[in-house]
Backbone as JSON, one array per atom type, in Angstrom:
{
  "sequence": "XXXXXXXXXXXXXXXXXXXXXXXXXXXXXXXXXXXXXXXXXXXXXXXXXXXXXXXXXXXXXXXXXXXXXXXXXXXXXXXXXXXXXXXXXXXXXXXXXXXXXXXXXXXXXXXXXXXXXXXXX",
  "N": [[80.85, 43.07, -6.68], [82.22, 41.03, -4.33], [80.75, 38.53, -1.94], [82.85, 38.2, -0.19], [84.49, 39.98, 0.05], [83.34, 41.49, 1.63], [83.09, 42.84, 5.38], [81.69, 42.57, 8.49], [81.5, 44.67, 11.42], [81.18, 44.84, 14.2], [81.29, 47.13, 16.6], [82.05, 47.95, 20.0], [80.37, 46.57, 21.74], [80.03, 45.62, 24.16], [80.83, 44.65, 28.04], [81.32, 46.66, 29.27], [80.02, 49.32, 28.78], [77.76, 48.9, 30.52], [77.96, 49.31, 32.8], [77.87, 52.45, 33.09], [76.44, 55.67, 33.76], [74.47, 56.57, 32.53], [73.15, 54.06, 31.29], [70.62, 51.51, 30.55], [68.88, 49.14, 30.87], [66.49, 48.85, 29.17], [66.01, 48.53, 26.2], [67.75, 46.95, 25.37], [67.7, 43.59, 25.5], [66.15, 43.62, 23.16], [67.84, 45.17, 21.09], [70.16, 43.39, 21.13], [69.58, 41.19, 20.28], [68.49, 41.63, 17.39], [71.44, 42.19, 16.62], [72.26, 39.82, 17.32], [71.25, 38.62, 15.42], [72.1, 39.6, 13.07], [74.86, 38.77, 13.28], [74.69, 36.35, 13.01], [73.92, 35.86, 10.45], [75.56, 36.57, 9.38], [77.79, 34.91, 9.61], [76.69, 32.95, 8.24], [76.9, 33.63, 5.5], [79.23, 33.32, 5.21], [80.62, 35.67, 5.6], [82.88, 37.66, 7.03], [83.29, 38.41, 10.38], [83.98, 41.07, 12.22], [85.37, 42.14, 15.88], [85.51, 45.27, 17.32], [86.91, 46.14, 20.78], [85.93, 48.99, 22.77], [88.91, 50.89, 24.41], [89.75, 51.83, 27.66], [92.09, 54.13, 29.91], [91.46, 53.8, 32.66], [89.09, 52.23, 35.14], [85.74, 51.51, 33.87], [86.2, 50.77, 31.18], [88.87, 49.85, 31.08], [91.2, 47.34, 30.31], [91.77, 46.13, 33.07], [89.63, 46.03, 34.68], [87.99, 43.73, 33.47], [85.68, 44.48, 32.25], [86.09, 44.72, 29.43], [84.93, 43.07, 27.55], [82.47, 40.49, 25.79], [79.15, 41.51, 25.43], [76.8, 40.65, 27.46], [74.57, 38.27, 26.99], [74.8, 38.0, 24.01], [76.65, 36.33, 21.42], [79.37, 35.73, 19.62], [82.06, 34.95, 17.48], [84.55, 35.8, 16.83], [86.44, 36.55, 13.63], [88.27, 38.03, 13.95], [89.68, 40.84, 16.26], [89.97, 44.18, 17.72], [91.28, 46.52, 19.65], [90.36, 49.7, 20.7], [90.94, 53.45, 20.85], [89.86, 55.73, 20.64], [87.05, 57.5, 19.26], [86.48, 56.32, 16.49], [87.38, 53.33, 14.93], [89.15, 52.9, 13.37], [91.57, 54.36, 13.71], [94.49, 54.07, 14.93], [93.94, 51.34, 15.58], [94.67, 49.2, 14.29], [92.79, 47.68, 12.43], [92.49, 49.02, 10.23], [94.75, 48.05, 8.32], [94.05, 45.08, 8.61], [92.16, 45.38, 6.98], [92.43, 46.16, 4.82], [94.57, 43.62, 3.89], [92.89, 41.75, 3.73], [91.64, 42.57, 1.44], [88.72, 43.83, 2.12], [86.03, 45.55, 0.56], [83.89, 46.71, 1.51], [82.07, 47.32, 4.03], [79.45, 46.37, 6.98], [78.65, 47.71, 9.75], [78.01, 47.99, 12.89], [76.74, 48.13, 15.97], [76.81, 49.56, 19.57], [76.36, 52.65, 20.5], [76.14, 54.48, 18.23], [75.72, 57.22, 17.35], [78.47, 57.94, 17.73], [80.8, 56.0, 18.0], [80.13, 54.23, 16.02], [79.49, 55.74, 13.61], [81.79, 57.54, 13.4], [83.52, 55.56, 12.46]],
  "CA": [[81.68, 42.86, -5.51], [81.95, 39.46, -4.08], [80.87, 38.52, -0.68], [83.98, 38.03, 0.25], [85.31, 41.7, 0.12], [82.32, 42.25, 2.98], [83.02, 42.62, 6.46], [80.48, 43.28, 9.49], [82.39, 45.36, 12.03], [81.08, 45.15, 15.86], [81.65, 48.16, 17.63], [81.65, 48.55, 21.51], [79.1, 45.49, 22.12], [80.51, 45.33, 25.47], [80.13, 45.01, 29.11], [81.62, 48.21, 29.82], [78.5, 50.0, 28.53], [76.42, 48.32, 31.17], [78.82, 50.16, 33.74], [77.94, 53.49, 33.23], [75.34, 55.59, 34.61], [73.08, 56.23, 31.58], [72.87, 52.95, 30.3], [69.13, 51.26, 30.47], [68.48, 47.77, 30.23], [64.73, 48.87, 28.68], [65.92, 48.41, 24.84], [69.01, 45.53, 25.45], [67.04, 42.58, 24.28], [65.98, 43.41, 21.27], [69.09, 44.93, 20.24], [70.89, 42.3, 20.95], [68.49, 39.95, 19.31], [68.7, 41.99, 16.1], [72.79, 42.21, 16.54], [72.52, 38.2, 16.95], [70.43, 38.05, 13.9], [73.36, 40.49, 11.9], [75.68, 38.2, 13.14], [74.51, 34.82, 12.8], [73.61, 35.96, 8.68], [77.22, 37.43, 8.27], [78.78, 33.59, 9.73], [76.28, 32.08, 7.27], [77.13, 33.7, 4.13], [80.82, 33.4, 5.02], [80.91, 37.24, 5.28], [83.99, 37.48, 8.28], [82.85, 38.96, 11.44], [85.3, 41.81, 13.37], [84.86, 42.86, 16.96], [86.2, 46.01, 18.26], [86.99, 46.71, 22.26], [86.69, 50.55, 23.56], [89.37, 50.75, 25.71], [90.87, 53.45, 28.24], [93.33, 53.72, 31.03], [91.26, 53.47, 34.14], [87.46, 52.99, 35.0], [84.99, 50.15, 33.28], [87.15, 50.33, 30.18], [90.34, 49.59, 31.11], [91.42, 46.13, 30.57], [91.69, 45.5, 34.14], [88.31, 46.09, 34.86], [86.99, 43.0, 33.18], [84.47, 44.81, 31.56], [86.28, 44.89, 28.11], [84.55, 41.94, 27.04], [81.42, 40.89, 25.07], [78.37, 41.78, 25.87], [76.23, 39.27, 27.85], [73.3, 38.02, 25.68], [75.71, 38.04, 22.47], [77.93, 34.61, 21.38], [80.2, 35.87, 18.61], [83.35, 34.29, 17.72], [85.29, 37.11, 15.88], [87.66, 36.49, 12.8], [89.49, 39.04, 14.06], [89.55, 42.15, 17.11], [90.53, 44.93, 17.77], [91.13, 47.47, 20.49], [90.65, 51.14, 20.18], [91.33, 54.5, 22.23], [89.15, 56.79, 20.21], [85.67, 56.89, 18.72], [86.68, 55.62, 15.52], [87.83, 51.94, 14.86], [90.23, 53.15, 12.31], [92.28, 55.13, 14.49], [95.53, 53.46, 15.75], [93.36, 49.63, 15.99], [95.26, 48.07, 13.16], [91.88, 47.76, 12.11], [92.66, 49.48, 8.56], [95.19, 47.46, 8.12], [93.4, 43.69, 8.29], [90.44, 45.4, 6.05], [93.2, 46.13, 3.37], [94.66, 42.93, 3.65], [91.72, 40.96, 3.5], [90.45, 43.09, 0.64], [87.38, 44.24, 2.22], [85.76, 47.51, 0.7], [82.54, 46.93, 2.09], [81.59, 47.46, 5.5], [78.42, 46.37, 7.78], [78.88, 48.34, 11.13], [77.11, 47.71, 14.2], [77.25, 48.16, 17.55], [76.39, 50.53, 20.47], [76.65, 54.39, 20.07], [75.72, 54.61, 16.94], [75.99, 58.39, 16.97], [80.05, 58.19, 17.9], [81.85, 54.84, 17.47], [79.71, 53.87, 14.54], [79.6, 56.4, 12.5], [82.87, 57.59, 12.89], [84.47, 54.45, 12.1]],
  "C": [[81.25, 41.56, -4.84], [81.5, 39.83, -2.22], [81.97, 38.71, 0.65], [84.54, 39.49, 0.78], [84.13, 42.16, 0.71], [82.94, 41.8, 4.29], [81.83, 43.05, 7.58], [81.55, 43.15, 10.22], [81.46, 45.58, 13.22], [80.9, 46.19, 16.61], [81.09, 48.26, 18.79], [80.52, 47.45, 21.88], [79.75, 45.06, 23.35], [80.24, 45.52, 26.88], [80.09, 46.5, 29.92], [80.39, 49.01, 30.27], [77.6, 49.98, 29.68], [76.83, 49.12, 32.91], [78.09, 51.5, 34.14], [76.45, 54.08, 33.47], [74.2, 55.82, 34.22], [72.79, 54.91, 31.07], [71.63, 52.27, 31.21], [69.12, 49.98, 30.04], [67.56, 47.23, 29.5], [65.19, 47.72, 27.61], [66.99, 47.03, 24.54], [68.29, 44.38, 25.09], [67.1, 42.58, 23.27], [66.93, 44.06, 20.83], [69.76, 43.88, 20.04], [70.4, 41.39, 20.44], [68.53, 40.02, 18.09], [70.09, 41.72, 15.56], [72.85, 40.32, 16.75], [72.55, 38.22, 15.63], [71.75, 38.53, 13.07], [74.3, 39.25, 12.27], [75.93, 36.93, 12.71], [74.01, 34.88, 10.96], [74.91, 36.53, 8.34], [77.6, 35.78, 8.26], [77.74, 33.19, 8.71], [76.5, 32.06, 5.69], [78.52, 34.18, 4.09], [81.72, 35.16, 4.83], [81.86, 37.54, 7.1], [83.31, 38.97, 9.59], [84.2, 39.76, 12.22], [84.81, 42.64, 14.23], [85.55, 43.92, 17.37], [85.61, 45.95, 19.56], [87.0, 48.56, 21.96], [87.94, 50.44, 24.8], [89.76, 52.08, 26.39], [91.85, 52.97, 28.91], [92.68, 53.05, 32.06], [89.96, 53.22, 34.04], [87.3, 51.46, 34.27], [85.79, 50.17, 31.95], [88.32, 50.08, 29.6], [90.16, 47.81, 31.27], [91.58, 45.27, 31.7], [90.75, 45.5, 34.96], [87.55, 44.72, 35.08], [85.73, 43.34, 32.53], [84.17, 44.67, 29.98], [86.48, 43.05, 27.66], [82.9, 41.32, 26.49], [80.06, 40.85, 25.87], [77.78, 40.73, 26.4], [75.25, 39.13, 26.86], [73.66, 37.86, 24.13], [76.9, 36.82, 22.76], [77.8, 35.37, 19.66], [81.73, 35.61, 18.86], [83.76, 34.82, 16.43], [86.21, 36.19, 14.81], [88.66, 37.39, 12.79], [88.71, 40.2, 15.64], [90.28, 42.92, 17.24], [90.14, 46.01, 18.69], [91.08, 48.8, 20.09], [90.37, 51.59, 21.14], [90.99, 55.6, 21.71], [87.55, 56.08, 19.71], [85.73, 56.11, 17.77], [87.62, 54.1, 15.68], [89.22, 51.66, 14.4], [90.86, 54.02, 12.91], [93.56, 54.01, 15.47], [95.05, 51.8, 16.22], [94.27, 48.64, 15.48], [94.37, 47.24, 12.38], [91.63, 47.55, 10.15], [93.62, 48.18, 7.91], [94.89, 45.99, 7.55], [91.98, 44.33, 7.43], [91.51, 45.27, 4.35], [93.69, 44.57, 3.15], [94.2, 41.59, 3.61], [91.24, 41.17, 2.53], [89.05, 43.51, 0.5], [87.37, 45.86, 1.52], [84.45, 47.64, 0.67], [82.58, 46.4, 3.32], [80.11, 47.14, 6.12], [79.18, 47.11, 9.06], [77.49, 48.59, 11.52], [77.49, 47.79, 15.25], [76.39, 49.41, 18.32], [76.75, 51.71, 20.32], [76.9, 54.33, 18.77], [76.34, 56.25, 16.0], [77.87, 58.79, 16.51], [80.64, 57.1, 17.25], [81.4, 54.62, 16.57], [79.72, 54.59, 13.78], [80.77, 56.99, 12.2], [83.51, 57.09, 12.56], [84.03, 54.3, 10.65]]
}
């Protein structure tokens, strides 16, 4: 399988997160330091970078918030995004869609909540 037919997939790296009332600034560094590193080795070996948004209606993840946008401490410049309104990525994003017609059938996924948005996507 060529490089090419790889994508690294984002999830939720956003300010939203920073909103709510568990979130902890302890461990935010060095994720984001690691999630640089993933990203700055996908743009180098030409492996296409895609960001999903969480979004909702109302609240830090509604588009009129301002929150649904990238995380501070992170500079990525997507080949693509995509909004979503469930845990998964692949749920109504159009997501599936640009993986098929890109020919990706390998995935990197990353991002915040690991347990939910990442793994269900």
């Amino acid at each position: 399988m060529s490089v090419s037919a790889t994508a690294l997939i984002v999830v939720d790296a956003q300010e939203s997160f920073r909103q709510r009332p568990y979130w902890s600034d302890t461990d935010a560094p060095a994720f984001l330091n690691r999630l640089q590193a993933l990203i700055d080795g996908a743009k180098a070996q030409e492996i296409p970078v895609v960001q999903i948004f969480h979004v909702e209606d109302t609240g830090a993840f509604s588009l009129a918030s301002g929150y649904v946008k990238t995380m501070a401490g992170l500079s990525i410049a997507p080949d693509a995004s995509f909004y979503k309104h469930s845990h998964s990525a692949l749920v109504g994003s159009g997501l599936d869609v640009w993986l098929v017609q890109h020919g990706v059938q390998r995935w990197i996924v990353s991002g915040l909540r690991r347990e939910q948005c990442c793994a269900t996507t």
